[in-house]
C-alpha positions as CSV (number, residue, x, y, z in Angstrom):
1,X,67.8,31.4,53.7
2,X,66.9,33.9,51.6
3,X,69.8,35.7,48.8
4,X,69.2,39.1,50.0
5,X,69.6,37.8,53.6
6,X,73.1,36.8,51.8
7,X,74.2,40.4,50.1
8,X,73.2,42.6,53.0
9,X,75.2,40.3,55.7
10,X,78.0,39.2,53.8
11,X,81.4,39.0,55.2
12,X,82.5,39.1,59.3
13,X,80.7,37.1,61.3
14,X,78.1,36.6,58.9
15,X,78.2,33.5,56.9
16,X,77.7,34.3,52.9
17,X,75.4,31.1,52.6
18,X,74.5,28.3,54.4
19,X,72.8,25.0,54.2
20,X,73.0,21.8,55.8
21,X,70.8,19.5,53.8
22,X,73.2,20.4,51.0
23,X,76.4,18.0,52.2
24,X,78.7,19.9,49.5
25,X,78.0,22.7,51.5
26,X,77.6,22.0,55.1
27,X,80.7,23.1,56.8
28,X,80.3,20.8,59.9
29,X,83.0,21.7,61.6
30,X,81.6,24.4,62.3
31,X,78.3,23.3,63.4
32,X,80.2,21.3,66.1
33,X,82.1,24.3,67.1
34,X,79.4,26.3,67.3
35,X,77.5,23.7,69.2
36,X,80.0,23.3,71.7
37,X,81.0,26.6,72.5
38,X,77.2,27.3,73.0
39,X,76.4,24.8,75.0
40,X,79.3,25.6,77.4
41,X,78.0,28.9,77.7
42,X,74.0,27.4,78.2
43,X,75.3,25.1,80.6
44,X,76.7,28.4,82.9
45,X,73.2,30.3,81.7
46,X,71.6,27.4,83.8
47,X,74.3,27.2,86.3
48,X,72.8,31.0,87.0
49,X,69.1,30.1,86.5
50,X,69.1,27.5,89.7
51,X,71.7,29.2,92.3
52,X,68.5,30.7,93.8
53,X,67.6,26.8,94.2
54,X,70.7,26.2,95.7
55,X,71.0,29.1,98.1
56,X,67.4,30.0,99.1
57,X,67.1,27.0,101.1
58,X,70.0,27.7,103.3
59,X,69.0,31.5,103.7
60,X,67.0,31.2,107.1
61,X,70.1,28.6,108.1
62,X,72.4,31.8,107.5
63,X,70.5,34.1,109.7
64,X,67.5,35.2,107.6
65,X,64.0,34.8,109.1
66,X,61.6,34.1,105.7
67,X,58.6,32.3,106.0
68,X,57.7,29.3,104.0
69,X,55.6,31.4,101.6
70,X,58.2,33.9,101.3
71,X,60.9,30.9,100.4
72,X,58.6,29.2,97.6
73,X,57.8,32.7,96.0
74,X,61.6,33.8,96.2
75,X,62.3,30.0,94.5
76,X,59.7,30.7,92.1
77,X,60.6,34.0,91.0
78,X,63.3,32.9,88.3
79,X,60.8,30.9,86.4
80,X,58.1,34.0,86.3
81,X,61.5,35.8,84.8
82,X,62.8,33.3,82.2
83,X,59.7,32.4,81.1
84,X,59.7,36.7,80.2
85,X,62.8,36.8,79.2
86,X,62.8,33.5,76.7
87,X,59.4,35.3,75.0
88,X,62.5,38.1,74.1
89,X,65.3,35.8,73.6
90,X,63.0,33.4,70.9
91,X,63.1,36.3,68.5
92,X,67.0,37.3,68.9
93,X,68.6,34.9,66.6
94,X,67.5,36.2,63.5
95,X,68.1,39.6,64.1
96,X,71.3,39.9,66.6
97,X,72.9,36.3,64.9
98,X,74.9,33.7,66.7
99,X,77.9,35.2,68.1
100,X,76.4,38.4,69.3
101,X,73.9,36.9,70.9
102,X,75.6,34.3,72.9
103,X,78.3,36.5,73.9
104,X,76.5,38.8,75.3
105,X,74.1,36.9,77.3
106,X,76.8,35.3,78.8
107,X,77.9,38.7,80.1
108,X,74.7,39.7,81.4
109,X,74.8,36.3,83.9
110,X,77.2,38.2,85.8
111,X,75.0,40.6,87.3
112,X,72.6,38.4,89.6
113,X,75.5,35.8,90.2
114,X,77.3,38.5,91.7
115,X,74.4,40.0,93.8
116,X,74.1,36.9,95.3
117,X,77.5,36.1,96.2
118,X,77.9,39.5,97.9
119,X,73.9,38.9,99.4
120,X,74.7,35.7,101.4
121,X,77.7,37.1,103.1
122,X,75.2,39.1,105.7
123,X,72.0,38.0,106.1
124,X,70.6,42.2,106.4
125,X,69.4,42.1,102.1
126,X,65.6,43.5,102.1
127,X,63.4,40.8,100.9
128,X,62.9,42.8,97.7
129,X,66.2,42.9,97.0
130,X,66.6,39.0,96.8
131,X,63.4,39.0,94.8
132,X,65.5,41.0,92.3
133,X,68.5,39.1,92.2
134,X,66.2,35.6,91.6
135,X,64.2,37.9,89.2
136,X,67.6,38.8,87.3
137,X,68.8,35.2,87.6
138,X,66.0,34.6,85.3
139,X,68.3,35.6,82.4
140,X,70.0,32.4,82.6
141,X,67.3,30.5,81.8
142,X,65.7,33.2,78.8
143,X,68.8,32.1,77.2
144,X,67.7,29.0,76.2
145,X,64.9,30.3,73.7
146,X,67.7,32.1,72.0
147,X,70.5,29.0,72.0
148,X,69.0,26.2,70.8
149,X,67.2,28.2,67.7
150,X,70.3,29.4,66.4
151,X,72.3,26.2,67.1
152,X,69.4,23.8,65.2
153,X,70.3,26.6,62.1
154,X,73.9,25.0,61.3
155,X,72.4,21.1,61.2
156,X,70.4,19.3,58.7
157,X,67.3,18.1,59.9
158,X,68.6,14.0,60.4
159,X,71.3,15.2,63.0
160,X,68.8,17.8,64.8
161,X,67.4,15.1,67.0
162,X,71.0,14.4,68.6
163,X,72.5,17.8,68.0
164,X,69.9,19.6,69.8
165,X,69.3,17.1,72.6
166,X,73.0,17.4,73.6
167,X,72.9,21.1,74.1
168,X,69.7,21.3,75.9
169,X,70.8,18.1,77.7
170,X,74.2,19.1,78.7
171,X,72.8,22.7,79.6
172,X,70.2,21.2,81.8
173,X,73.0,19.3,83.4
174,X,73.8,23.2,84.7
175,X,70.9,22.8,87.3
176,X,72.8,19.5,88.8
177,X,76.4,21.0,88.7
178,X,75.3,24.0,91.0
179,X,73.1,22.1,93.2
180,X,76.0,19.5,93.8
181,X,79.3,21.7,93.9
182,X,77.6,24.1,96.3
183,X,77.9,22.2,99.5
184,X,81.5,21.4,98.4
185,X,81.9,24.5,97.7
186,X,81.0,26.5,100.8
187,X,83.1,24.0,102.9
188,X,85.9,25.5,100.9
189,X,87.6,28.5,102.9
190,X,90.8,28.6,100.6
191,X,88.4,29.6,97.6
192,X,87.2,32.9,99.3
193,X,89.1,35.3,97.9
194,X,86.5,37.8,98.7
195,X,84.8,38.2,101.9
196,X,84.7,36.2,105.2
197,X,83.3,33.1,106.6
198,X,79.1,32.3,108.2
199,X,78.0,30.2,110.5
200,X,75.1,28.1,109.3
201,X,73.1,27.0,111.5
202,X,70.5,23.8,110.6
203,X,67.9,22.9,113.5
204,X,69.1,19.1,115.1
205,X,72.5,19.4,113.8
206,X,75.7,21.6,115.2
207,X,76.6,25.3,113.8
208,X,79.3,25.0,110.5
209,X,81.5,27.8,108.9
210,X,80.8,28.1,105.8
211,X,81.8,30.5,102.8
212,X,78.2,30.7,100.8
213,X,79.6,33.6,98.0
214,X,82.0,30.6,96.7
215,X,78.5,29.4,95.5
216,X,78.3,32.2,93.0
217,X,81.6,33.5,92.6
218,X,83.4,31.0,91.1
219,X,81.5,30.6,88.5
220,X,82.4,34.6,87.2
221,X,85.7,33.4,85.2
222,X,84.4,30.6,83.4
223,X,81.4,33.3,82.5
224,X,83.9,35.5,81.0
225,X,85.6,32.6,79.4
226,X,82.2,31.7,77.2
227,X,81.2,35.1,76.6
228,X,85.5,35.4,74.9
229,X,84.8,32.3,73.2
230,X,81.8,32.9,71.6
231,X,82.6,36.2,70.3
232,X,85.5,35.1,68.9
233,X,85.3,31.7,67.3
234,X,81.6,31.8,66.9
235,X,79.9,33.0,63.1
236,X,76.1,33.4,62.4
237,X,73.3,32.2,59.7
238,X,71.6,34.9,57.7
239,X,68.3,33.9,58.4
240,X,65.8,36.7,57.0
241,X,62.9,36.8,59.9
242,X,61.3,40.2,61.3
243,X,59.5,40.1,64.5
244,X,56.0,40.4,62.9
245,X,57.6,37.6,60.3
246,X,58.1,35.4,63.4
247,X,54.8,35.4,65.0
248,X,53.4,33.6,62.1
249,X,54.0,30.3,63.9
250,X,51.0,31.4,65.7
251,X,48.2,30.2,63.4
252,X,49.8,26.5,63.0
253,X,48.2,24.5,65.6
254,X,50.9,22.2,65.6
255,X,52.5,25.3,67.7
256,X,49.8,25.4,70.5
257,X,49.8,21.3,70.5
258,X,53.4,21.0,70.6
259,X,53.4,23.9,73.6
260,X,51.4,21.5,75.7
261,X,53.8,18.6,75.5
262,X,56.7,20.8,76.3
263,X,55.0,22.5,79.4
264,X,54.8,18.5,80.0
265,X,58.3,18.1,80.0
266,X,60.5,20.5,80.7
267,X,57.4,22.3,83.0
268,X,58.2,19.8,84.9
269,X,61.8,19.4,85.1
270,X,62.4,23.0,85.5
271,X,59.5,23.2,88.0
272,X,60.6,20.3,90.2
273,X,64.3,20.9,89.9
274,X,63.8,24.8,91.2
275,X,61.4,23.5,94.0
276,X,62.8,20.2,95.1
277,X,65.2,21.2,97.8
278,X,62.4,23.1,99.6
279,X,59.5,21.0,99.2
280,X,61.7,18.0,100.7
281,X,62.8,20.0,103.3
282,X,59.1,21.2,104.2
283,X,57.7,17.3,103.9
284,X,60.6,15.7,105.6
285,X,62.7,17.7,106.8
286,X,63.7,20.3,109.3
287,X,60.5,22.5,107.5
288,X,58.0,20.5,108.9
289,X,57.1,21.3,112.5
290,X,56.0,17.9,113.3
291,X,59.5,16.3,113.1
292,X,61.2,19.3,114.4
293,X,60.3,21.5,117.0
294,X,62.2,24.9,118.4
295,X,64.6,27.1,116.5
296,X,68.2,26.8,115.2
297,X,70.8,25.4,117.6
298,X,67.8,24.1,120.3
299,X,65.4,22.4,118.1
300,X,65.2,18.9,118.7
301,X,64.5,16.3,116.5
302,X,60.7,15.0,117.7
303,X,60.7,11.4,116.0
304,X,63.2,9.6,118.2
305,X,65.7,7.9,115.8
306,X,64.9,9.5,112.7
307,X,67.5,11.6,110.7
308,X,66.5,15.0,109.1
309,X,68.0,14.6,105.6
310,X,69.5,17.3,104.5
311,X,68.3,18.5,100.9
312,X,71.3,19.8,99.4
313,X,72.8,16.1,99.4
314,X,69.9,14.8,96.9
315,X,68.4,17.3,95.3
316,X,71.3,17.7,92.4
317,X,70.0,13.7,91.6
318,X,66.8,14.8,89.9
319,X,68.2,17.6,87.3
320,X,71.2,15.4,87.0
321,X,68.7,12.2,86.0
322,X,66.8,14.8,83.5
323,X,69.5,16.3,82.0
324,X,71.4,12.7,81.2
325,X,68.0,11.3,79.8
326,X,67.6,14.0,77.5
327,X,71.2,13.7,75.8
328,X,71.3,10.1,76.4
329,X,68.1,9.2,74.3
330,X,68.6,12.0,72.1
331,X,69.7,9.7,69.1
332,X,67.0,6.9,70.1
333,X,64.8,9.7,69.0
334,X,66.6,10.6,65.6
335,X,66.4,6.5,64.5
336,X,62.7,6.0,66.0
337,X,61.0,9.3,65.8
338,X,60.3,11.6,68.6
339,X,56.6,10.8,69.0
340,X,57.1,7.0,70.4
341,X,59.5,8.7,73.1
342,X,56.6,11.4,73.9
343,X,53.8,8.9,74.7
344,X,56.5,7.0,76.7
345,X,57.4,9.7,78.8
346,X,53.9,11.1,79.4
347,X,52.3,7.3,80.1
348,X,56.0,7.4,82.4
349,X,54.9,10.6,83.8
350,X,51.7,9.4,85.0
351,X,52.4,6.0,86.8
352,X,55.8,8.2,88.6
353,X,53.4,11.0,89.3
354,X,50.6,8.6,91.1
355,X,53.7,6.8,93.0
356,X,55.0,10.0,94.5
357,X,51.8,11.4,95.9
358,X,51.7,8.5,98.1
359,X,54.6,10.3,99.9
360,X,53.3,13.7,99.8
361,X,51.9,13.8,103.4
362,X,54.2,12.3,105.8
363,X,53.8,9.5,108.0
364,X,55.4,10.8,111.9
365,X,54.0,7.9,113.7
366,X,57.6,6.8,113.9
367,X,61.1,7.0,112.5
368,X,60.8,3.9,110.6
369,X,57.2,5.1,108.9
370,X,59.0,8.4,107.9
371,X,62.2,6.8,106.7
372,X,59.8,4.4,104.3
373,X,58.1,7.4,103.5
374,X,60.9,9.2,102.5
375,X,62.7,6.6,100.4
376,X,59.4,6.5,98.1
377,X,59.3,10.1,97.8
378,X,62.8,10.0,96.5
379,X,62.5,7.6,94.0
380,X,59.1,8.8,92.7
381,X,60.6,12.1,92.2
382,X,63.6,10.9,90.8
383,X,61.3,8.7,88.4
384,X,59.3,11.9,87.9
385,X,62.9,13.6,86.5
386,X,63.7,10.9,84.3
387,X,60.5,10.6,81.9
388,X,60.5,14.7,82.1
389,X,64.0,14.2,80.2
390,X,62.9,11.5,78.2
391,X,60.3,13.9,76.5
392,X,62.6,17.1,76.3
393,X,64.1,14.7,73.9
394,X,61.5,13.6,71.6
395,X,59.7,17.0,71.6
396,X,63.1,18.5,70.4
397,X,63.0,15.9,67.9
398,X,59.6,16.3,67.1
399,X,59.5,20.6,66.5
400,X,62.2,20.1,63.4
401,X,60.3,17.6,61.5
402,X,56.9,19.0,61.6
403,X,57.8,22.8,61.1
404,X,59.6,24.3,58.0
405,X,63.4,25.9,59.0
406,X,62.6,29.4,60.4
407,X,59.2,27.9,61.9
408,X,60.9,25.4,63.7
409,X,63.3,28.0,65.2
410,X,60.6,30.6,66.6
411,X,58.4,27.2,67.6
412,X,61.3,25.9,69.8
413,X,62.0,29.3,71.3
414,X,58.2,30.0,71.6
415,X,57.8,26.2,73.5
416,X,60.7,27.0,75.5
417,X,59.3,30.3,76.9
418,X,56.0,29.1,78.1
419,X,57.7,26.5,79.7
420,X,60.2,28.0,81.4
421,X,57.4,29.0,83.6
422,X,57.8,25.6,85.2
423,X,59.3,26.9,88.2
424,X,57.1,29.6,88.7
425,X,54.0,27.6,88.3
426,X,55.2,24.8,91.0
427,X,55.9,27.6,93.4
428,X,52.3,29.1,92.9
429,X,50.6,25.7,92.7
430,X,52.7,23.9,95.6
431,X,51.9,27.4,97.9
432,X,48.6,27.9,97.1
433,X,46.8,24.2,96.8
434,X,49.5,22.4,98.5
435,X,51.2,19.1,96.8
436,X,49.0,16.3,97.0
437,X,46.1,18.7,94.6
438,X,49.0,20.1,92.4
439,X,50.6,16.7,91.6
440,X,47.2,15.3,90.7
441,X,46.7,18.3,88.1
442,X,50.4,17.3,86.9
443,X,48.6,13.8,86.4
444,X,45.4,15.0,84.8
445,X,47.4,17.4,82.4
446,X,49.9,14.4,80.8
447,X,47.0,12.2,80.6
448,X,45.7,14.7,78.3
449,X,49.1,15.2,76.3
450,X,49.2,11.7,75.9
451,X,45.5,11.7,73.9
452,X,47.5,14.5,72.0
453,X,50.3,12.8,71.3
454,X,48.9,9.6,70.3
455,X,45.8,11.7,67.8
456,X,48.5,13.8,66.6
457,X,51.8,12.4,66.1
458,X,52.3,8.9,67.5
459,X,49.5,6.7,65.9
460,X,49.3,4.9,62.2
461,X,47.7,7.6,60.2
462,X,48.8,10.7,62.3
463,X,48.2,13.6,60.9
464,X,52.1,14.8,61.4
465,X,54.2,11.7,62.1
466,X,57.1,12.8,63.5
């Protein structure tokens, strides 16, 4: 932190110096505060990332007609977003501070949350529309590369490892919350204080009455809660950093190296977790015109004895296994070192990967076969979520002990960004090549993270232990 950094924002929300390594000086009651107000307000920026994944599923159930295609690209649409939007938000700390910045984000979540609750009521939205709304929802997850950067600036480098893993893991936990509490939700008619009832209708099963805009409203309040809180209990570092200042972290090839773990990571827990309702409806579910045959109320199930599962009742399991993992081995990471946990989770990666693409084309020779087939997909994926944690850990833990202060910062946001194309990328790749090709690039690219990991940062010798 530099003194003039000091003189020029001194007083208000602008702390007149700061440093954690310095115990005399670390005020660390506010470091917690600040931690936990933001990661309230990151866990609704997620909350607002994945309703698309929670919704889009259901919208040809509520009377929409969208094709397959049109459903992954609509799904995939808030990665494309926050992956823009967290290239914006990874420069914002420095220059808009703490408080201002988490406040208003906060705000701005409102706007696609909204749209969506009013969008679902009347299945008539163009399908440009809804590509907006997911587009906007996109803010919710540019947040991130904004959070975490300005939170990792009130800790000393030994508590980064647990401090940061908490807020990104409770934040993930976001993506589980609104993919759980949604069908609970809807089944709610008391909590519809705006708008009327829909009948959903899900092929095989009978026609419910649902209220879909509780999905999205009531989470409004408790975004105008965090966006109160932070601008009123929350203060920020002066930490000197232009743009052009920032994008220094460009020539250290520990930023480009360090990218290609993270895309390993959280890639693919934000990839999977925005895609994993759909792609288990189209392999073993009503999606797939091999079990089911006809249209809404008349299709019949074609495997005699075999029960459609319905996505919205697992797929919360995955984000909610990632999201624990990475708080939950958080501290393993600040007493071993976050590159042990990195090659763990990418040799994990690899053997979860291989297990799950033996599920990836469905076996319909009979209700048993696809039952069998189903349970492995499952757990593979589920397996798939937990090492993707594991490493959003270690790399977290990794990024403040190989970069200097301010590096670390922009290097986290910068990381963050180019994964948070994860969901995109999984909606392009499971479209376009289908699953069984895109899951063995997932395979070939850890395999090659783990030679990265090992040369880099994991074995005796590494150049930046870590």
């Amino acid at each position: 932190m530099s003194s003039s950094a000091e003189t020029t924002r001194r007083g208000g929300e602008w702390l007149t110096s700061w440093d954690p390594e310095d115990s005399s000086r670390w005020d660390s009651g506010l470091a917690w505060r600040t931690l936990w107000i933001t990661t309230f307000c990151l866990t609704l920026a997620f909350i607002a990332w994945f309703l698309p994944s929670a919704i889009i599923p259901k919208l040809n159930a509520l009377g929409y007609e969208f094709t397959k295609n049109q459903l992954y690209w609509m799904a995939a649409m808030p990665g494309l977003a926050a992956g823009l939007f967290r290239l914006v938000w990874m420069v914002l700390p420095p220059i808009m501070g703490t408080r201002k910045m988490v406040s208003l984000t906060t705000l701005l979540l409102i706007a696609s949350t909204l749209g969506w609750g009013v969008r679902v009521q009347n299945p008539t939205a163009p399908y440009w529309e809804l590509m907006t709304l997911a587009f906007l929802a996109g803010i919710g997850g540019g947040a991130f590369s904004g959070f975490m950067p300005s939170t990792s600036y009130f800790f000393p480098r030994a508590k980064q490892g647990t401090a940061l893993g908490l807020q990104a893991g409770l934040g993930n936990l976001g993506v589980s919350i609104v993919q759980l509490a949604t069908p609970y939700l809807i089944a709610i008619g008391g909590l519809a204080i705006f708008g009327g009832s829909q009948m959903m209708t899900v092929p095989g099963k009978p026609a419910t009455e649902v209220w879909f805009q509780n999905a999205a409203f009531v989470w409004i309040p408790l975004m105008i809660i965090g966006a109160l809180l932070a601008w009123t209990m929350l203060k920020s570092v002066p930490v000197t950093a232009n743009i052009r200042q920032q994008f220094d972290i460009f020539k250290n090839q520990d930023t480009w190296w360090m990218t290609l773990l993270y895309i390993m990571t959280f890639g693919t827990f934000s990839g999977l977790a925005a895609q994993f309702g759909l792609l288990m409806n189209n392999l073993y579910g009503a999606g797939n015109s091999e079990i089911v045959q006809g249209a809404g109320a008349s299709a019949q199930i074609l495997i005699d004895g075999y029960s459609v599962p319905d996505p919205v009742k697992f797929v919360f399991l995955g984000p909610l296994i990632g999201a624990v993992a990475r708080f939950a081995f958080a501290p393993l990471t600040d007493r071993m070192g976050g590159a042990i946990w990195t090659l763990i989770s990418g040799i994990g990666l690899v053997i979860s990967i291989a297990f799950t693409m033996t599920a990836l084309v469905p076996d319909t020779s009979s209700a048993a076969a696809l039952d069998s087939g189903f349970t492995k997909f499952l757990w593979g994926m589920l397996a798939i979520f937990l090492f993707s944690g594991i490493g959003n850990a270690s790399t977290f833990k990794q990024m403040p002990m190989i970069f200097e202060r301010r590096q670390a910062g922009g290097v986290i946001g910068w990381t963050a960004a180019i994964a948070a194309f994860g969901p995109f990328l999984f909606g392009v790749g499971l479209t376009t090549l289908g699953a069984v090709p895109f899951y063995a690039i997932g395979i070939a690219w850890a395999v090659m993270c783990i030679g990265v990991t090992w040369w880099r940062y994991a074995r005796r010798g590494a150049p930046k232990p870590g």
